[in-house]
C-alpha positions, 0 to 999 in steps of 0.5 A: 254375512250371507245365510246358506238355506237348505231347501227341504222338499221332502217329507217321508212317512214310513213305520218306526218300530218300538225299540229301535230308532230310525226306520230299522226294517225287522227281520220278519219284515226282511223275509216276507219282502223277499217273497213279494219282490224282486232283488232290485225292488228289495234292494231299493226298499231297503234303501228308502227305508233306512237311509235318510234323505233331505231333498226330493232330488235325493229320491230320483232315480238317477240319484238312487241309481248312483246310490246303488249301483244299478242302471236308472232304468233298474231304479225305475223299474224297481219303483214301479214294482214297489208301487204296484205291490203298494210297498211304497206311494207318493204325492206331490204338494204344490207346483214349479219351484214350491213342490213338496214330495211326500213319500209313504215307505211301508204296507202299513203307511201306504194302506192308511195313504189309500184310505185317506187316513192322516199319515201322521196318525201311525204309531198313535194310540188312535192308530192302535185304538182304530186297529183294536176297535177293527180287530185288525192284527195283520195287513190283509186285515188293516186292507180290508178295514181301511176305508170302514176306519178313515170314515170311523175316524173322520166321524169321531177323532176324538174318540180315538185319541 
């Protein structure tokens, strides 16, 4: 009997709110969204956000285009838009058929991305520890302190834990 294998190129690292399961975007959230970008970027985010996907090919954007509706040229420029107003980064692992993408969804995620903080360290109690130890309550905030609490970190992880 032959095995069917999906092939899980894709790994995503995006904010989980307390009482709400999956990546539910708030509607606070939704607003100041809607203030940074366009309707197309608006429209991509909150489908990266609340949509799962499995493969790497899912998160193209002749496949999001399909997704979506719009042109791939729309979904392109859409993601560039995210990726300069940092709403969303990503990374590839390895080369040729071995390629892992890691997709960083969220202000939040990708601050703690560009600081060199582990993503996985979101919604810790090391994430809140670090946060409280930096009196950090906002974005601009966690911006501000991120490199101060990647080498605080990195120092002294135990200390946060």
């Amino acid at each position: 009997m032959k095995k069917n294998y999906v092939k899980k190129d894709l790994i995503i690292s995006g904010e989980i709110h307390k009482f709400k399961k999956g990546n539910y975007m708030t509607n606070a959230e939704r607003k100041h969204l809607k203030s940074k970008v366009s309707y197309n970027a608006y429209y991509l985010y909150d489908a990266l956000r609340t949509t799962s996907f499995i493969c790497a090919y899912e998160i193209s954007d002749a496949s999001l285009a399909k997704i979506l509706g719009l042109s791939v040229r729309q979904v392109a420029n859409a993601r560039r838009e995210l990726e300069k107003t940092n709403l969303i980064a990503s990374i590839v692992y390895g080369s040729g058929a071995d390629t892992v993408t890691k997709l960083f969804i969220g202000e939040e995620v990708v601050a703690l991305f560009h600081a060199g903080l582990p993503s996985d360290i979101l919604n810790t109690k090391a994430h809140n520890n670090l946060k409280k130890e930096f009196g950090v309550n906002d974005i601009e905030s966690l911006i501000a302190n991120a490199s101060d609490m990647a080498m605080a970190f990195e120092l002294n992880p135990s200390k946060y834990q």
